[in-house]
N, C-alpha and C positions, 0 to 999 in steps of 0.2 A: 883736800885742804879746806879747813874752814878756815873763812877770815872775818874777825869779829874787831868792832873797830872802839876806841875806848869809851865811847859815848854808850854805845850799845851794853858793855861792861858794865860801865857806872848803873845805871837804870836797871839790870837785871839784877845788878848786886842790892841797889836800893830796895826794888820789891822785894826781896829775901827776909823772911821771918825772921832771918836771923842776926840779922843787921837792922839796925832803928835808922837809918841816915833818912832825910828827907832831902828832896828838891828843890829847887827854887828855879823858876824858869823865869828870863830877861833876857828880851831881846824882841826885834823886830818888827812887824806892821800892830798896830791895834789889834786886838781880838787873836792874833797868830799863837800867845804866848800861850794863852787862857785855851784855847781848842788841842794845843798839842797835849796839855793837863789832862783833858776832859780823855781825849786820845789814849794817852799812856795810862790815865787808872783802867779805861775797859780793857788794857788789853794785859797790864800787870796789877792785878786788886789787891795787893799787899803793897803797894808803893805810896809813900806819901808826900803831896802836895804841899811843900811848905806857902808859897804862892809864889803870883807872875806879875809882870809887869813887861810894858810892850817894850821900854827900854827910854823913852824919852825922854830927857829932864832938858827943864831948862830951869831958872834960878829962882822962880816960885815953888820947883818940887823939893827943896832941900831936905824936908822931913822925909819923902818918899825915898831921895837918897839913903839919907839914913838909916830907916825901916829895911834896905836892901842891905847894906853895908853890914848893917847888927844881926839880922834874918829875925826881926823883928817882923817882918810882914804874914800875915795868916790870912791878907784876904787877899782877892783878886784887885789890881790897880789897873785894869785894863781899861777904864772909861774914856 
């Protein structure tokens, strides 16, 4: 029995030549988002990064909300 769980899915379907989808990784400690990115291209090179962010907002990030909501964001907001 293999058991393959939907996250693992998602990301193997993304690195597929055959599908354009990109990522967007949010969530968790500073730097967690950005290293799991750096992660998953060495180990699937056809996968693309749309970008990450640690997850934090408070009511100065409003654009950074936004940039997440539209998947406007292409760079890293880990700072």
């Amino acid at each position: 029995m293999i058991k393959i769980n939907a996250i693992t899915a998602i990301i193997k379907d993304s690195a597929s030549a055959k599908k354009r989808y990109s990522l967007y990784l949010l969530g968790s400690y500073p730097g967690v988002a950005s290293e799991a990115a750096l992660n998953l291209t060495k180990k699937y090179p056809g996968i693309k990064i749309a970008g990450t962010h640690h997850g934090y907002f408070g009511y100065e990030d409003y654009q950074n909300c936004e940039d997440v909501k539209n998947g406007n964001n292409n760079k890293n907001k880990e700072e």
